[in-house]
C-alpha positions in Angstrom: 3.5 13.7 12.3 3.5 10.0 12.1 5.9 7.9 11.2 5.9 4.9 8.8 6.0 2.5 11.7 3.6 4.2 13.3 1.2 3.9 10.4 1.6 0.2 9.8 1.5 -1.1 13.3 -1.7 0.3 13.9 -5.0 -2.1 14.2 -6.7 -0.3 11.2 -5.2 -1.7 7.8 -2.7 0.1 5.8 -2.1 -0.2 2.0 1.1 1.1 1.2 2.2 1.4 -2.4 5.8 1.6 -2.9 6.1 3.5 -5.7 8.8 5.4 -7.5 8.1 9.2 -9.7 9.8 7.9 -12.9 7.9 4.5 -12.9 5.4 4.5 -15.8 3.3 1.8 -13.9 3.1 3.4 -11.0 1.5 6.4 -12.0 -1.0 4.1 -13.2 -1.6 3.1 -9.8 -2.4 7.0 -8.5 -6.0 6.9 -10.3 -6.7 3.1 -9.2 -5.6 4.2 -5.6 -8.3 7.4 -5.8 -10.6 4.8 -6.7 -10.3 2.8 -4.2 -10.2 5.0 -1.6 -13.8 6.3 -2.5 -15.1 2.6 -2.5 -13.5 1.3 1.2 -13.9 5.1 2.5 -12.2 4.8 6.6 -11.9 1.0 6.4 -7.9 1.5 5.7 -5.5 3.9 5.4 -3.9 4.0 1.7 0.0 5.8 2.0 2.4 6.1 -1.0 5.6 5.7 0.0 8.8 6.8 -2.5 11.8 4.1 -2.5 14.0 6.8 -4.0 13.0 9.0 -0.8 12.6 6.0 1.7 15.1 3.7 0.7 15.4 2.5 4.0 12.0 0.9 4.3 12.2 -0.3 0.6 15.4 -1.6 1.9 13.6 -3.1 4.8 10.6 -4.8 3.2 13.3 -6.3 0.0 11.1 -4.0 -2.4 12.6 -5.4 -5.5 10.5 -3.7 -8.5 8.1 -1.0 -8.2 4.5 -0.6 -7.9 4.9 -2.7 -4.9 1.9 -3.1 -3.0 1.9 -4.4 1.1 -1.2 -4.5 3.0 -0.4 -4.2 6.8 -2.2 -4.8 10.1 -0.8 -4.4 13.6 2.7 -4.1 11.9 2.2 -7.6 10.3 2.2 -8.3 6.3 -1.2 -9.1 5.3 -0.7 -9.2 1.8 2.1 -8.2 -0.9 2.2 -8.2 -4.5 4.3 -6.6 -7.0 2.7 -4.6 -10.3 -0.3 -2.6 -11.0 -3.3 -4.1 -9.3 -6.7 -3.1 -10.4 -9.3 -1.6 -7.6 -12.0 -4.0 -7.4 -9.1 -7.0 -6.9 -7.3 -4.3 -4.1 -10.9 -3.9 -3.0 -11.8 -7.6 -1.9 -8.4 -8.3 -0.5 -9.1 -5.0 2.0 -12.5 -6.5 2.5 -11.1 -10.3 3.3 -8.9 -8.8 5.8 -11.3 -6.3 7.8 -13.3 -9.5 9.3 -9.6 -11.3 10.1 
């Protein structure tokens, strides 16, 4: 099984939404992350990770608020931004990155 470090230091980009199960917002996210998925298909990895069951890595990226969403590359912090975020927007951000 791999490990959270494991999945963001890879070379393949990683979306990771930290999310939380009683936060209305973020279960908004689950349907916009399907979404997604189907549109950028093997281009990045898309993991949901639970602050209340990882509080060590929400600890250890200062997740503040919840939907929190990081893109990663090679263990680096592409992108971050806090809230629900639609597809398309999560989309061309995923896109921008892949040629970097």
């Amino acid at each position: 099984m791999s490990t959270f470090s494991d999945i963001i230091n890879q070379d393949k980009l990683t979306l990771v939404d930290f999310s939380a199960e009683w936060c209305g917002p973020c279960k908004m996210m689950k349907p916009i992350l399907n979404d997604l998925k189907s549109k950028i298909g093997d281009n990045a990895t898309i993991i949901k990770v639970d602050v209340d069951k990882s509080p060590k890595a929400a600890s250890e990226y200062n997740i503040k608020g919840v939907p929190t969403l990081m893109l990663f590359k090679n263990g680096e912090i592409k992108w971050r931004q806090a809230g629900v975020v639609q597809a398309n927007k999560l989309e061309q951000i995923i896109n921008n990155h892949l040629t970097i």
